[in-house]
Every structure is written in C-alpha cells, then in structure tokens.
C-alpha positions in Angstrom: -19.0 24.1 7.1 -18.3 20.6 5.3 -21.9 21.3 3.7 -20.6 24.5 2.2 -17.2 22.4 1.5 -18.6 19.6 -1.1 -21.3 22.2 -2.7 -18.2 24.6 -3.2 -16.4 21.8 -4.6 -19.4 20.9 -7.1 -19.9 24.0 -8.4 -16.4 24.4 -8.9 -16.2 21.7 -10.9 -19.1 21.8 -12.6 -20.1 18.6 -11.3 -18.5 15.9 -9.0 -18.9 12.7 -7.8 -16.8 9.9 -5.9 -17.7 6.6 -4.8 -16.6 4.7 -1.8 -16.4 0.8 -2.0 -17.2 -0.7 1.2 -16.5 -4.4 1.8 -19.3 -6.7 0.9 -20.1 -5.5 -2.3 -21.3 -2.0 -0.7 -20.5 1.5 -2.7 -21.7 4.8 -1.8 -22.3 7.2 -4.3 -21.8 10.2 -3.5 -22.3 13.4 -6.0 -23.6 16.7 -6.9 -24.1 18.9 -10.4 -26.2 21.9 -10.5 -28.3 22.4 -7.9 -29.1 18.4 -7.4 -27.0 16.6 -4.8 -27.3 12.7 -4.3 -26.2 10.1 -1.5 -26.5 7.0 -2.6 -25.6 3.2 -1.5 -26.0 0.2 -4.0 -25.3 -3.1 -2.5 -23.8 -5.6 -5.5 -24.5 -3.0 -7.8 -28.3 -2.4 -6.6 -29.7 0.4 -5.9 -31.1 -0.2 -1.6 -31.0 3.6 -0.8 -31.3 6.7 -2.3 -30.8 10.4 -1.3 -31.6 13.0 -3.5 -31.9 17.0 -2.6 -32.8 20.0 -4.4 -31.4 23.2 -3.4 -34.0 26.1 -4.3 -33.8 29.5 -3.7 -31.6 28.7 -0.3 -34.1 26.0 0.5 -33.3 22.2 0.5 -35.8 19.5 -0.9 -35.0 16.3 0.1 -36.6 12.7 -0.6 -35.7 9.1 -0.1 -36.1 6.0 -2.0 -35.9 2.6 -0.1 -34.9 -0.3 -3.9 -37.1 0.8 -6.3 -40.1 2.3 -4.2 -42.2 5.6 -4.3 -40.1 8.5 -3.2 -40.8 10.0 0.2 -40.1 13.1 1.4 -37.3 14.2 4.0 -36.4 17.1 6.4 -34.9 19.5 4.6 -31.0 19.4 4.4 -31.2 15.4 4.9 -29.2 15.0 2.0 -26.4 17.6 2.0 -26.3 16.4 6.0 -25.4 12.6 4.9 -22.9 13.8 1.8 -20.8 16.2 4.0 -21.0 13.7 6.9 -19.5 10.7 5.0 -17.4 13.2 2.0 -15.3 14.4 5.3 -15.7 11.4 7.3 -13.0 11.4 10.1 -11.4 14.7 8.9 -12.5 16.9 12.1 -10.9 14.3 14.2 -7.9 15.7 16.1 -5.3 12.8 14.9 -6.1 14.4 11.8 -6.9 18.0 11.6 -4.4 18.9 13.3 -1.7 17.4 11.7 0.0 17.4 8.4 -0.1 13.8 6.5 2.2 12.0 4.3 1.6 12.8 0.6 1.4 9.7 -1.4 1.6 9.9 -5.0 0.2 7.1 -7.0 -3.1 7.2 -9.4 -5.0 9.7 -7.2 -2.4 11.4 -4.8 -4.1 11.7 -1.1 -2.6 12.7 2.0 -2.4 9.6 4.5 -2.8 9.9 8.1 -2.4 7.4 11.0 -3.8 6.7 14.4 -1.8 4.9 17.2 -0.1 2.6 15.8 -1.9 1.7 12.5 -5.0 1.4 14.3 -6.8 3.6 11.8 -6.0 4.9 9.1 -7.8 7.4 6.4 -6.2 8.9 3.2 -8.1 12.7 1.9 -7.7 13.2 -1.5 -5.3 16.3 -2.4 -7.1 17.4 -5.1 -10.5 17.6 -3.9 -10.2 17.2 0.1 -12.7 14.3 0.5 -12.1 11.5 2.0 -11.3 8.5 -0.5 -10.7 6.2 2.5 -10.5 4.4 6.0 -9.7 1.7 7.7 -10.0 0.7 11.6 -8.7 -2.5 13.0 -11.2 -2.9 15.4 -14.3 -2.2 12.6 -13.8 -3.8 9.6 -16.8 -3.0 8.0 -16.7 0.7 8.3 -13.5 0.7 6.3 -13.6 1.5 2.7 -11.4 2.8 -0.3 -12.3 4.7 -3.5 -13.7 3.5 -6.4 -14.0 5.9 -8.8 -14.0 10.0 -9.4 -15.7 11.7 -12.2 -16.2 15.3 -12.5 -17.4 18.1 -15.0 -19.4 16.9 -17.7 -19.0 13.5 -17.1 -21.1 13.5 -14.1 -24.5 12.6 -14.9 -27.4 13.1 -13.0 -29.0 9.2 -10.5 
C-alpha cells in the first residue's frame, strides 16, 4: 500500500523528493520522477549508498551502489521497498494511525503526534503525507527532521 502511496504521490506531482537529515551529518534522499525512483543516504554530503529502481512495464529494476563503485544489481522492488518503508516510517503504528494529530502550521504544516509522554514523537507532512520527522528518547540516532522538499520540475534525476 505505502508503495502505491509515494509512486501516486510522484506522479502526481510530476516529480517529488524530500530529504531527511539524520544526526551526524546523515541525509536520506528520498525521490521519484517518471518511472525512476531513488533511496539514497549521503553521509557529510557524500554519497555511501545508493538505490535506484526502474519501473518497466509493471516490473521493477533495481541496483545498488556502495561510494562511487560499479552498480550491482537487486531483487526487484528493493527500492520502492526502502522508500515506502522510511517515506511512511512510523505511520502504521497504532499511537498514530489511529488517531488524529495536532496541526502545526509553520514553513511546512505537518500533523504532530505523540507517544507516552513525549517519548516519541513524529510529525507527517499535510501536504504530501510522508513522514518529515521523528524522534525517540530512548534512540537518538534514529531521529531525524526534514531537510528539504522539491517537487515538479525541480526534481532532478541522482
């Protein structure tokens, strides 16, 4: 389903990507335009991993790039698996789904949800319905925010 979600949401907006800024210097990259879909994470603004699937004809081709090595080849839907994983990260939990969050309005108006008391926390983006970010007392490291959104023609291709 969250598969269909983002490649719903790229088509209609002919083109869209987000990036989520980890701490230490990480960012994942995460975009689609056309039928080309990408997952990437740059670590102080270098590329360590990249995703990168092709849909064709109803059939994914997927490869990976370690830095700057050859490209090998994935299982098919690798790709599209990572980006709707981490795109919708935390929204199928129940502390979220099924409950209505507090709209906050500021430069990119998200809906805010919380878990016990502040333990976690993770805001989705009203707009687009990804997840722009996360925190969790008990992980620091898996908490991020958002970096940046660029859609339409503005998107260009890793």
């Amino acid at each position: 389903m969250s598969a269909e979600r983002f490649i719903k949401l790229v088509e209609d907006e002919q083109g869209f990507e987000f990036i989520q800024a980890y701490r230490n210097d990480e960012d994942r990259i995460i975009g689609g335009k056309g039928n080309i879909y990408w997952y990437i994470i740059t670590k102080k603004g270098k590329v360590k991993e990249s995703y990168i699937g092709k849909l064709e004809g109803g059939v994914w081709k997927d490869s990976y790039v370690k830095g700057a090595g050859a490209p090998k080849d994935m299982p098919s839907g690798t790709t599209i698996d990572l980006i709707a994983k981490n795109a919708f990260l935390i929204q199928g939990e129940y502390w979220v789904k099924d409950r209505k969050g507090k709209l906050v309005e500021d430069s990119h108006p998200h809906l805010h949800y919380v878990y016990g008391f502040g333990d976690k926390a993770v805001d989705v983006s009203e707009k687009y319905g990804v997840t722009i970010a996360f925190s969790d007392i008990k992980d620091d490291a898996a908490g991020f925010h958002l970096r940046d959104v660029t859609t339409g023609s503005k998107v260009e291709l890793p």
